[in-house]
N, C-alpha and C positions, 0 to 999 in steps of 0.2 A: 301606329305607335303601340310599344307593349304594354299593357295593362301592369303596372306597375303596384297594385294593391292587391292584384291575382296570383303575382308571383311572392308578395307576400304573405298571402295566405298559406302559398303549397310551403313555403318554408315553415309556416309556422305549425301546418299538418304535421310536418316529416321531421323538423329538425331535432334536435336534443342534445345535450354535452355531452353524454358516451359514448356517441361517433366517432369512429378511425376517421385520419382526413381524407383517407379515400374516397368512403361512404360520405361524408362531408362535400366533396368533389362532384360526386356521383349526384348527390343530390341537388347542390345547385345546379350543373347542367342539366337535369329533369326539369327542374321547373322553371327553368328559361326554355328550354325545347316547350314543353306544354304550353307557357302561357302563350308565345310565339306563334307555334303550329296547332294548337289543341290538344286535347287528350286524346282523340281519336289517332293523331299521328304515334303517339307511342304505343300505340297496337300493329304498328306496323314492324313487319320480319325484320328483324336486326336490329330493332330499340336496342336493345340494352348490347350489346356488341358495341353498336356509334355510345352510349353511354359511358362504356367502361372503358373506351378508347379516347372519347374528350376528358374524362374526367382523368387519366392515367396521364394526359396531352399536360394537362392543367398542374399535375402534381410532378411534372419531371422537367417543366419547366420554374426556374429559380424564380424567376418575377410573376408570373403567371400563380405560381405557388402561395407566394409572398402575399397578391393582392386579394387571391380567393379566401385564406387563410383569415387576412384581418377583416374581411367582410363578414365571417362567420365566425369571427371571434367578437365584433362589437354586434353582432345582432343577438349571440348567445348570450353577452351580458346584459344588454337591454331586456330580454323575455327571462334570462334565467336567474339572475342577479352577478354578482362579480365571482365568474368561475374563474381557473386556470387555464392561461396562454394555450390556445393547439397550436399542433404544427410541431 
């Protein structure tokens, strides 16, 4: 099972309100990949290629969009205080 306070951590390393949603994207599928496979897997040739292809997967899908979107909209307001809606 995925360490679920792991992957809260890399969010709370990386994340920040002046991310594009891309970058936003980008970075939740990182640190579901890391906490999942480890950090060692994303040394492997073509991270960031599968990176930028889930995360692009993520944003060009409406629902997929939608849900990634308000996960990192109520986690930003929880650590950042009450910023403005992305997406």
């Amino acid at each position: 099972m995925p360490n679920l306070n792991l992957f809260k951590e890399k969010l709370t390393r990386t994340m920040h309100p002046n991310l594009t949603a891309k970058e936003l994207a980008d970075l939740m599928v990182n640190a579901v990949l890391e906490t999942e496979y480890g950090q060692t897997f994303s040394l492997s040739p073509g991270y960031a290629g599968m990176i930028s292809t889930l995360g692009n997967s993520i944003l060009n899908n409406p629902e997929l969009r939608r849900q990634a979107l308000a996960i990192t909209n109520i986690y930003l307001r929880n650590n950042y205080g009450n910023q403005e809606n992305i997406g």
